[in-house]
C-alpha positions as CSV (number, residue, x, y, z in Angstrom):
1,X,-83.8,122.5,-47.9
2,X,-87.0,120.8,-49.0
3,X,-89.2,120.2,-46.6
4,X,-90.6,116.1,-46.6
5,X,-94.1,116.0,-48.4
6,X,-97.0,115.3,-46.4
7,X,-99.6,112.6,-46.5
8,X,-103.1,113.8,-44.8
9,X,-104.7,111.8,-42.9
10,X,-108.3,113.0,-43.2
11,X,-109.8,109.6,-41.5
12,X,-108.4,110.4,-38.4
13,X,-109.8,113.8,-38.0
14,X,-113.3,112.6,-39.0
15,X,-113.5,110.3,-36.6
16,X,-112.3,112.9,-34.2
17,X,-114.8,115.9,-35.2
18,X,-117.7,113.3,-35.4
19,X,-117.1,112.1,-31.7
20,X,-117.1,115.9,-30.5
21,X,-113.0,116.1,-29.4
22,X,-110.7,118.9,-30.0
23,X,-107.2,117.8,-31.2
24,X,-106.2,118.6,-27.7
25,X,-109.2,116.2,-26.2
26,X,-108.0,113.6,-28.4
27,X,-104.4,114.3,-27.9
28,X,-104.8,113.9,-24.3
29,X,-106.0,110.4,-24.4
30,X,-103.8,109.5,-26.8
31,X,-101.2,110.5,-24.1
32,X,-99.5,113.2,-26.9
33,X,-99.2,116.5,-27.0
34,X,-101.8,118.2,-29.1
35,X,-98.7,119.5,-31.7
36,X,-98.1,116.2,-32.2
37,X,-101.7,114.9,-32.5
38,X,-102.1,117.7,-35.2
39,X,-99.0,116.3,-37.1
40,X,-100.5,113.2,-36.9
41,X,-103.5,114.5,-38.8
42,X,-102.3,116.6,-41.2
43,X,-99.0,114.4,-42.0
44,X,-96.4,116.2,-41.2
45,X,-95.5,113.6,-38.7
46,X,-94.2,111.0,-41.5
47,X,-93.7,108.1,-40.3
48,X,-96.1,107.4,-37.5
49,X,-95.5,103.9,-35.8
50,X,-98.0,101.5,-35.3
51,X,-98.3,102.1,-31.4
52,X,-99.0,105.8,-32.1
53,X,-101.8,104.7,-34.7
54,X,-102.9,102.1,-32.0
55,X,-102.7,105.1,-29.1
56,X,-105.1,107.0,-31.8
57,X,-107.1,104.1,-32.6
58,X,-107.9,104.2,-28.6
59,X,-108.6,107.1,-28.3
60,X,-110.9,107.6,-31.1
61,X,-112.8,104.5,-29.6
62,X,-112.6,102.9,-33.0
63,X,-109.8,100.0,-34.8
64,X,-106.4,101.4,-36.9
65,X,-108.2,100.2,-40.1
66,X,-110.6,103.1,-39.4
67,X,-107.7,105.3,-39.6
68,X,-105.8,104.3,-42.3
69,X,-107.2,103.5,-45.4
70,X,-106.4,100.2,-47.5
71,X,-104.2,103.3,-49.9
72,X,-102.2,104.1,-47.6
73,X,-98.6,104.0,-48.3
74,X,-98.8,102.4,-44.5
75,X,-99.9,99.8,-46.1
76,X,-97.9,99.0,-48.6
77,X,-96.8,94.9,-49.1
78,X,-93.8,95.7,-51.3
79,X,-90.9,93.8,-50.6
80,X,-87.9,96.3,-49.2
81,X,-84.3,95.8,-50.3
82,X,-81.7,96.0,-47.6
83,X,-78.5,97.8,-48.0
């Protein structure tokens, strides 16, 4: 079984390391546990939702377009096909 690629999300760790948190300090005000806060930052969590970018955006004191940059596939304006 192949495991789903990741997508890093290095934004949100900067943030966090230049405000002085641990993953588990952040985590904690984002209301997540820290293994889920570090899948968050390192992508293994794939498909985030926008409340849990918002919960980080809060936490990290700054806005979700700090987070995720304008390349994100987050961000993507392609139109999607329904089945």
């Amino acid at each position: 079984m192949n495991a789903a690629p990741t997508t890093p999300r290095p934004a949100i760790a900067r943030r966090r390391r230049s405000l002085g948190l641990t993953q588990t300090e952040a985590a904690a005000r984002a209301g997540m546990p820290q293994p889920r806060w570090s899948d968050l930052e390192s992508g293994r969590w794939p498909n985030p939702t926008i409340a849990t970018f918002r919960r980080a955006a809060r936490a990290l004191q700054c806005t979700i377009d700090d987070l995720v940059p304008d390349e994100s596939p987050y961000d993507d304006d392609t139109p999607r096909s329904r089945p």
